[in-house]
C-alpha positions in Angstrom: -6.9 79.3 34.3 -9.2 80.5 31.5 -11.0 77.3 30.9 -11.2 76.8 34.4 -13.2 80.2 35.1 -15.1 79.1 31.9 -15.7 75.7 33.6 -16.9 77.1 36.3 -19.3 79.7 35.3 -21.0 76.7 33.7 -20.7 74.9 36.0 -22.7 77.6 38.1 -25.2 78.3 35.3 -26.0 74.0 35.1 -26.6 74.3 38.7 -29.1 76.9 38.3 -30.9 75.1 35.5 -30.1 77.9 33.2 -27.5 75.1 31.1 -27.9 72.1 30.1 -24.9 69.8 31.3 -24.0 66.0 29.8 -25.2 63.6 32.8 -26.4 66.2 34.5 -30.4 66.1 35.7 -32.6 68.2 33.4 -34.3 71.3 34.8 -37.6 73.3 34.3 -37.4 75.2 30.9 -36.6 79.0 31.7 -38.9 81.9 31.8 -38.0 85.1 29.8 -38.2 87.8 31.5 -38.8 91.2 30.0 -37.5 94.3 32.5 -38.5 97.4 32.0 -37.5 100.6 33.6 -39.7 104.2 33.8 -37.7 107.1 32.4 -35.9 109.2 34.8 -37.3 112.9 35.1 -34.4 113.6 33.7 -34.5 111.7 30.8 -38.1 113.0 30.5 -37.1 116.6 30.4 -34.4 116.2 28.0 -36.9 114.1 25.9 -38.9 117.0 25.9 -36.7 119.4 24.7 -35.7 117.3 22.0 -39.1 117.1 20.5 -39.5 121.4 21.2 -36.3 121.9 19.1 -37.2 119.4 16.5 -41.2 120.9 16.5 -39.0 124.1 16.1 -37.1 123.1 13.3 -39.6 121.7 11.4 -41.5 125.3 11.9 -38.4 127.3 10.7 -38.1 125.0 7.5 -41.7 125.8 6.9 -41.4 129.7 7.5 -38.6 129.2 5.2 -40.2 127.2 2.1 -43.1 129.5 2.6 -40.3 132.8 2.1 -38.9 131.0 -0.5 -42.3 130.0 -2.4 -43.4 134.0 -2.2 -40.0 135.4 -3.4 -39.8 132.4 -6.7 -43.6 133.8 -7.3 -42.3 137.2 -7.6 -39.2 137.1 -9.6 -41.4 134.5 -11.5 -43.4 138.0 -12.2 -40.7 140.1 -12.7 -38.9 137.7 -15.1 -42.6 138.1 -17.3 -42.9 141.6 -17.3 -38.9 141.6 -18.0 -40.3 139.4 -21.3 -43.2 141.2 -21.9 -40.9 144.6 -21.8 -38.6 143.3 -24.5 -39.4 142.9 -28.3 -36.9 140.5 -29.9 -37.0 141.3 -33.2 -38.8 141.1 -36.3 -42.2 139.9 -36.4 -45.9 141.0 -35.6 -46.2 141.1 -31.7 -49.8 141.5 -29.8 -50.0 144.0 -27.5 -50.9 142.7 -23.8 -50.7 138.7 -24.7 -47.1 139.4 -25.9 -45.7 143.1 -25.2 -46.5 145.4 -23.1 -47.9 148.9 -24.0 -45.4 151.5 -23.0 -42.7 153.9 -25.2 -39.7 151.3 -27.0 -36.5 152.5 -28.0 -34.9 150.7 -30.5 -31.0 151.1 -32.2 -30.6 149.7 -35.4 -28.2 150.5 -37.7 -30.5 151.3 -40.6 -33.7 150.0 -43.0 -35.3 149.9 -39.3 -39.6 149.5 -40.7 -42.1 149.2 -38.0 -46.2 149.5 -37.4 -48.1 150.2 -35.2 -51.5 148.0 -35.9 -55.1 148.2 -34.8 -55.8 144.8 -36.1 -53.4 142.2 -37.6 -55.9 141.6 -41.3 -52.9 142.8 -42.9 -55.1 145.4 -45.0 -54.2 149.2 -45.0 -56.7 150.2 -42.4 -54.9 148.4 -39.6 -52.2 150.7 -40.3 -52.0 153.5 -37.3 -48.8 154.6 -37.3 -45.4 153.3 -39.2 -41.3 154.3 -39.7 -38.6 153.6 -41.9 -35.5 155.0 -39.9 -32.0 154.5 -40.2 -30.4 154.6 -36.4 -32.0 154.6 -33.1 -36.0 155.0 -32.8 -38.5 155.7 -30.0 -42.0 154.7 -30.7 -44.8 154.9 -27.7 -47.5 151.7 -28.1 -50.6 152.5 -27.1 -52.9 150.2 -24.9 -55.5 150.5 -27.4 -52.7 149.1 -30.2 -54.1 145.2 -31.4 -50.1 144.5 -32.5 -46.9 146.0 -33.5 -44.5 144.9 -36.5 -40.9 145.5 -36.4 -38.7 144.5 -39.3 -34.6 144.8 -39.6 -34.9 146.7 -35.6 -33.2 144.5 -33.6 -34.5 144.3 -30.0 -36.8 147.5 -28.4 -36.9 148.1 -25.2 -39.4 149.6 -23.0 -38.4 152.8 -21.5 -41.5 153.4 -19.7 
């Protein structure tokens, strides 16, 4: 029953030229056709709304990557001043480039040496202040200090 359906279908479609059938007269070659159809106002409106929410989106995601730029740039500060608040150890450190002037605090266990410099020649005139201490130590830097040396201190801190 199939084939015979098949068969005739085309059958039907040789008849209307759209087939080519063996011993059967050849027909004018066939147009395409393209149809096109206008979008319903439907479709229009919904069309629409997908471009609002998408317009939307993409706004959000800006607002957001804008947020997210301005709060990186300011833990990106605090994380320097965090640095810049913290002496590691033992070494000559310039004041503003690499520590911030302030008041330290310092708790070693003893043989704790440190300077406070007003230039870094290494001659006795660049000497302002210094301490040889044995347990914890406070020491203010001024702004006007070049550098500070710390030997045997461990870390300082700045309290303020």
């Amino acid at each position: 029953m199939f084939s015979n359906v098949v068969a005739g279908v085309l059958g039907g479609l040789a008849c209307c030229g759209l087939v080519a059938c063996a011993g059967a007269p050849q027909s004018q070659p066939v147009e395409t056709v393209t149809v096109t159809r206008a979008a319903t106002d439907a479709e229009v409106q919904r069309l629409d709304t997908e471009r609002q929410t998408l317009a939307e989106e993409q706004a959000a995601q800006e607002q957001q990557a804008t947020s997210l730029d301005t709060r990186e740039s300011a833990v990106a500060e605090k994380e320097r001043l965090a640095q810049l608040s913290t002496i590691p150890g033992t070494g000559i450190f310039l004041v503003g480039p690499e520590i911030l002037p302030g008041t330290y605090r310092a708790t070693p266990s003893s043989g704790c040496y440190w300077e406070r410099l007003q230039g870094t020649s290494g001659e006795f005139h660049d000497l302002i202040a210094n301490g040889n201490e044995d347990g914890p130590v406070v020491v203010t830097i001024s702004p006007s200090d070049v550098a500070f040396s710390t030997s045997r201190c461990g870390e300082w801190n700045r309290l303020s």
